[in-house]
N, C-alpha and C positions, 0 to 999 in steps of 0.2 A: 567529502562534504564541501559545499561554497555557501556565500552569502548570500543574504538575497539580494545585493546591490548587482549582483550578474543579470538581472533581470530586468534591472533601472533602464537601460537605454531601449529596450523596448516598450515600457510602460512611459516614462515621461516624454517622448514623440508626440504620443499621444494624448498626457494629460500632464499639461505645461503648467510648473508651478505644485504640482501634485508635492507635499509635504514625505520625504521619504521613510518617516516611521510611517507615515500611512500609508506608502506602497508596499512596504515589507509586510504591512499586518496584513492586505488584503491579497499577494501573492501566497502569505503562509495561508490562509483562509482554503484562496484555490488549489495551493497544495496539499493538501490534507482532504482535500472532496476527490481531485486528481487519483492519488495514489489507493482512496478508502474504495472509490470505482474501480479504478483500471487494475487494480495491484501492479503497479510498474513497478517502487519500488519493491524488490525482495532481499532478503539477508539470510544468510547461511547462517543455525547460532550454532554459538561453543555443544561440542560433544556433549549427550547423557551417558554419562557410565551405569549402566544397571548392578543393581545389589542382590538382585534375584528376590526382592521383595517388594519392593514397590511399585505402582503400575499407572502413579496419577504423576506426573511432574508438572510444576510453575516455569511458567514463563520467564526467562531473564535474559532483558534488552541489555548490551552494552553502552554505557548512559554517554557515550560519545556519537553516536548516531540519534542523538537528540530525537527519536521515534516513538511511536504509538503502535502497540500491534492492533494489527487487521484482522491474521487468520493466520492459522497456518496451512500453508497453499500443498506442503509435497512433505516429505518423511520416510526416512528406512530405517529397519533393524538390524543390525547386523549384514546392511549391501541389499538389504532385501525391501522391497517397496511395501509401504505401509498404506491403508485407502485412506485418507485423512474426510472426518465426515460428522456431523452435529450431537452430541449423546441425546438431544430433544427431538430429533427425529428419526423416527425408526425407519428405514426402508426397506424394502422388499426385494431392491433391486439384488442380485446375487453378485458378491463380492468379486472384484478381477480376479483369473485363474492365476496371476502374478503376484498376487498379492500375500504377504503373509500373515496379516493381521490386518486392526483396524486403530486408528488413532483420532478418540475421541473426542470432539470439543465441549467442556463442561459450561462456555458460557461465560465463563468469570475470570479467564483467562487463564488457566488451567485445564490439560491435558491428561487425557489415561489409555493405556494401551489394553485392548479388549482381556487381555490375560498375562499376569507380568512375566516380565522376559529373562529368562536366566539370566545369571549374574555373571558379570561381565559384559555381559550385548553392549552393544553400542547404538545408540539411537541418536540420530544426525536429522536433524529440521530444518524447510526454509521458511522464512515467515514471511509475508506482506504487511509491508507498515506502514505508516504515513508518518508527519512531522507531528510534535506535538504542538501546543497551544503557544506556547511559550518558544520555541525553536529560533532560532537566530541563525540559523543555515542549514540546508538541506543538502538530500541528497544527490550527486554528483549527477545520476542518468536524468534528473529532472532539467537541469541547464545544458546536459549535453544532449540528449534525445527529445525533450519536450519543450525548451524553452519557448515557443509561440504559445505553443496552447498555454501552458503558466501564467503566461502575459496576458494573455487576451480573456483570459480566466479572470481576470483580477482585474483587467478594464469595463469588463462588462458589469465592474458592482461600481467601480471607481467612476467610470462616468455617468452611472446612473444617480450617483447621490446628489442632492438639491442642493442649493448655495456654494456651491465652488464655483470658483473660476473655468474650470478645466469641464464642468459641466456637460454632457454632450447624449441624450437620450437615446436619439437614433444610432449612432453611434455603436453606443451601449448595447444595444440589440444586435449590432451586428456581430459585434467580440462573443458575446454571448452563445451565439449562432455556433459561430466557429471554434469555438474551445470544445461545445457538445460533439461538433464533430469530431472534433482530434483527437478527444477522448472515447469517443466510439470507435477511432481506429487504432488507436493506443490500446483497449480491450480486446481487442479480436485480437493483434497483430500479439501482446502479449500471451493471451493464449494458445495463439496457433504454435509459437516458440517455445512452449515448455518442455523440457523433458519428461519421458515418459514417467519418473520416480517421481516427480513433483505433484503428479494426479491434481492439477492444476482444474480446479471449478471454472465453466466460464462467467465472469460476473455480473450483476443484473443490476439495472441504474436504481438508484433511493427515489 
């Protein structure tokens, strides 16, 4: 995790005088649209031990990644790949010949696996998450791999606002421009990357 003061000298270049609670608030803003698109961040969470009863599990964030879940992007059983896919959508498509199961998304951030898994199995999840509202530092790949697009994510609201000093509309359009971009390749490039057990969705802009 870092702060978002990692991101200061790219954003005040550009918007001189800019108040730094308000570049934090507008970099988390971007970070959180960044990661709800791209899923760049992902997290490994703590093992489910099965009881050989249960088949719906909750969600639990380690409250030190200051995060929000997305989705959960990939999942096995027991080593065994799991399809990960909406319980509100039924589809037709017929399930991978890899696959051993299905891992539902209830919508409410809660999980159920098509038939519970005998007791003992092991069920291993990664998530995509974003920061949340409140976050005071993000994820590490977001300053180590993304840091422009972050910036220029957050310039492009930061310069558009009226009565600053740091003001600058065309500008704005332009940062604008180019965060879309780096998030368009920041989507592709993360899904082309995924392992094959993470049955990684490719993701579609809000």
């Amino acid at each position: 995790m870092t702060g978002w003061d990692v991101f200061f000298p790219l954003v005040m270049v550009e918007a001189p005088g800019c108040p730094e609670p308000t570049a934090a608030q507008y970099l988390r803003m971007t970070a959180r649209d960044f990661c709800k698109r791209s899923r760049a961040w992902v997290q490994a969470l703590a093992p489910v031990i099965a009881d050989g009863v249960a088949s719906q599990f909750t969600i639990v964030l380690d409250p030190a990644w200051q995060g929000e879940l997305v989705r959960i992007v990939g999942a096995t059983l027991n080593g065994k790949p799991l399809e990960v896919k909406s319980a509100a959508v039924l589809s037709r498509q017929p399930r991978p010949a890899d696959c051993c199961g299905s891992l539902l998304d209830q919508g409410d951030g809660t999980y159920r696996i098509d038939r519970a898994p005998a007791a003992g199995g092991t069920l291993l999840m990664h998530a995509a998450l974003m920061p949340t509202f409140t976050a005071d530092q993000c994820a590490a790949v977001l300053s180590t791999s993304y840091p422009q697009a972050i910036a220029d994510g957050a310039l492009g609201r930061l310069l558009a606002l009226a009565n600053v000093p740091f003001a600058n509309p065309i500008r704005a359009m332009d940062c604008r421009a180019s965060y879309e971009k780096q998030l368009h390749a920041a989507s592709n490039t993360d899904f082309l990357r995924a392992a094959p057990d993470q049955r990684r969705v490719q993701p579609s802009p809000l």
